[in-house]
C-alpha positions in Angstrom: 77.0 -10.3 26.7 74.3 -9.1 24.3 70.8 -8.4 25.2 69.7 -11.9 23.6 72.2 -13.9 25.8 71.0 -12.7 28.5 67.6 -12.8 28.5 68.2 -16.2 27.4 70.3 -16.5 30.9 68.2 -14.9 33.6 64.0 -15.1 33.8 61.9 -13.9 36.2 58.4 -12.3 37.3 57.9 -9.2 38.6 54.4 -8.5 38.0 54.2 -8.6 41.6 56.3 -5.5 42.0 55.0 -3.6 39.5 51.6 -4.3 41.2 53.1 -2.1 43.6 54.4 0.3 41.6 50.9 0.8 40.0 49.5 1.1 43.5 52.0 4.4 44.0 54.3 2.4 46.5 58.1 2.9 46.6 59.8 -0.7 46.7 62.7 -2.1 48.3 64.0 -5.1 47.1 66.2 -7.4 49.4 68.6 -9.9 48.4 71.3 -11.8 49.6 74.9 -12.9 48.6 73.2 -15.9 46.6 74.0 -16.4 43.3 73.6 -14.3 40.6 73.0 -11.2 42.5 74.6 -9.4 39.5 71.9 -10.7 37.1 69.3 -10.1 39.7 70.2 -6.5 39.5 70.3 -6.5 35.8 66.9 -8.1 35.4 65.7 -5.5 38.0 67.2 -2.8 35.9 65.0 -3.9 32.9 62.0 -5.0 34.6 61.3 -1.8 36.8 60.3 1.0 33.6 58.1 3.0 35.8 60.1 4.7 38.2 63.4 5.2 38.6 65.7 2.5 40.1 68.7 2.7 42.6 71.2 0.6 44.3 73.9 1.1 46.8 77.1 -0.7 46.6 81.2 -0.8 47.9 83.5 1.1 45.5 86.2 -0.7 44.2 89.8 0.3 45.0 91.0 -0.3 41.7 89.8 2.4 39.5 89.5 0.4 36.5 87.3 -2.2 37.6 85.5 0.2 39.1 84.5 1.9 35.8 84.1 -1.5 34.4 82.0 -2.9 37.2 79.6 0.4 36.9 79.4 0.1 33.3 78.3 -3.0 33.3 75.7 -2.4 36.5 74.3 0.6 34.9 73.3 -0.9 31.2 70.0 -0.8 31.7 69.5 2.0 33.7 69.5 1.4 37.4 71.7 4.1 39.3 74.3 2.7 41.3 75.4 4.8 44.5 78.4 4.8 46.6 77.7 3.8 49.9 80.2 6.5 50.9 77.9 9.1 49.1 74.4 7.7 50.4 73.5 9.9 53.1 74.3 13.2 51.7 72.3 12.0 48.6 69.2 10.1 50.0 66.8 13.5 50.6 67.5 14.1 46.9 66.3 10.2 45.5 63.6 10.5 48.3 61.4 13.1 47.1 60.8 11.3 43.6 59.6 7.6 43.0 61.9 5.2 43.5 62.5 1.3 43.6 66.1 0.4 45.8 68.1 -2.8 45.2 69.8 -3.8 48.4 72.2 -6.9 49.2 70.8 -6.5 52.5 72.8 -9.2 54.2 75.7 -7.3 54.0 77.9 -7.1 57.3 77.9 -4.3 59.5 81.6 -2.0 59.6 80.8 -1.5 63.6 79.0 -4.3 65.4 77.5 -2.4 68.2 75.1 -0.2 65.3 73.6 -3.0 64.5 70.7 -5.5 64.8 71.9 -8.9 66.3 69.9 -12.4 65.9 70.1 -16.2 65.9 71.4 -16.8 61.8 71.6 -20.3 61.7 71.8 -20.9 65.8 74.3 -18.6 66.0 74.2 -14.9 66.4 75.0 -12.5 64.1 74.6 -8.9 62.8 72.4 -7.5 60.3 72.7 -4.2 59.3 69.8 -1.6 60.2 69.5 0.3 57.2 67.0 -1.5 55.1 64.9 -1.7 58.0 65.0 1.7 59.1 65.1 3.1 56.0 62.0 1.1 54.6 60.0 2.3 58.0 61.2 6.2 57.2 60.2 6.1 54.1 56.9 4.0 54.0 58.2 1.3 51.4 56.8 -1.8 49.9 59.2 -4.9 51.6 60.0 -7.4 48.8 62.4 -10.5 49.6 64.4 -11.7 46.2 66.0 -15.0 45.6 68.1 -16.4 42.3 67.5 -20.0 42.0 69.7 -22.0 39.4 68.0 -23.1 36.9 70.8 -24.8 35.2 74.6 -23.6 35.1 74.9 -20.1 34.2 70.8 -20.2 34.0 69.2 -18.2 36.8 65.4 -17.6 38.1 64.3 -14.6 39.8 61.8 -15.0 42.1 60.1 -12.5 44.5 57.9 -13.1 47.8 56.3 -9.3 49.0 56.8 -9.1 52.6 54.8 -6.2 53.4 53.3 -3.1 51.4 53.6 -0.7 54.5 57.1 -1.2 56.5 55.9 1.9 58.6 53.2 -0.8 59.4 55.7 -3.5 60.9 57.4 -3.5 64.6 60.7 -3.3 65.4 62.7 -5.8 64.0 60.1 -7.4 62.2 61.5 -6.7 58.9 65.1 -8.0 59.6 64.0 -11.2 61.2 61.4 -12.0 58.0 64.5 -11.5 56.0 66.5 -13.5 58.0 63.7 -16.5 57.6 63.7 -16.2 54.4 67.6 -15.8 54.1 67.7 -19.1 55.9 65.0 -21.3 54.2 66.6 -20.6 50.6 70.1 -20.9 51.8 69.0 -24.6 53.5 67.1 -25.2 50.0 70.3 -24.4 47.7 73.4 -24.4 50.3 75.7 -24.6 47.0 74.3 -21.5 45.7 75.3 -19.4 48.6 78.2 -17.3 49.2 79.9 -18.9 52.8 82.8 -16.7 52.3 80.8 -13.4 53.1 81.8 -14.4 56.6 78.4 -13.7 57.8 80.0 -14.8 61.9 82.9 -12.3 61.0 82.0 -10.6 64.7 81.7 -12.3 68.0 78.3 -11.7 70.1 78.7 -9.8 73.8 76.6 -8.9 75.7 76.9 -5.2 75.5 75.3 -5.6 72.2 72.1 -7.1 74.0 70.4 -3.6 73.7 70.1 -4.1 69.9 68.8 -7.7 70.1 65.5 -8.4 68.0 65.0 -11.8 68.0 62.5 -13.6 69.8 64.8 -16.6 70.5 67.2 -16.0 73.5 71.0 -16.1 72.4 72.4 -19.7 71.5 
């Protein structure tokens, strides 16, 4: 797809994040598996000029669409890194600016490190790493959504949650992105992906310890 095509394809405003950019804040911006998250990183990727932009994904068994996938991901810049590879990486993308794309709805590999809470009356797991990595690090919280605009036409939109996440209690972050998770899904259920198996793991109650939401179990 050339540069024209797409722009003609995906639109979006992020004067808000480069508010905070201006302001010296390092950003993390959270999505979920709602259509087109792969435009939403693209459009990230040429929006965010500033300071150097980063996202963590899944390698892809087969080699060759992995190389195709990255080449495609990286275009405009953004740095895609293995989740495999984070941790021994993260102290070195920490001690510069940075803005972090996260499809932080993804599901947790072990159920008991994680954050459990009502997801549509039912409890599920969210993983902890935006969260705690957001407090560690001081970030600016910013919640992005991809609304269709018409088919194989998307709008970015972005809604700051907070410009201090060392600010915010436990949980807090998690359960705003849940709400907002929820209130976009029940806007645009067809522009979701229900296959993510989001209920993949069964609540028990050993995993009470890590519940944050304020609604008892349903």
């Amino acid at each position: 797809m050339s540069d024209k095509t797409f722009e003609k394809r995906c639109h979006g405003d992020f004067s808000v994040i480069e508010d905070l950019i201006n302001k010296g804040k390092n950003v993390q911006l959270h999505a979920g598996h709602q259509f087109n998250w792969e435009y939403g990183s693209l459009f990230m990727s040429k929006a965010i000029t500033k300071i150097p932009s980063y996202a963590i994904y899944m390698p892809i068994k087969n080699k060759a669409m992995e190389r195709l996938f990255l080449k495609i991901r990286e275009r405009y810049g953004t740095i895609f890194i293995k989740a495999t590879d984070f941790k021994e990486k993260r102290q070195e993308i920490f001690k510069e600016r940075f803005a972090f794309f996260l499809a932080a709805d993804q599901n947790p590999g072990d159920p008991t490190n994680a954050y459990w809470q009502n997801y549509f009356r039912k409890p599920a797991p969210f993983i902890t790493g935006p969260e705690v990595g957001g407090i560690k690090n001081d970030t600016a919280i910013v919640f992005v959504r991809s609304t269709i605009h018409k088919r194989g036409h998307y709008i970015l939109e972005c809604t700051v949650f907070c410009e201090s996440a060392a600010a915010t209690s436990h949980g807090e972050i998690t359960r705003g992105f849940r709400d907002f998770l929820e209130k976009i899904i029940r806007e645009e259920p067809h522009n979701y992906l229900w296959t993510h198996r989001r209920w993949k793991w069964d609540y028990k109650e050993e995993y009470s310890k890590n519940w944050i939401d304020t609604r008892p179990v349903q």
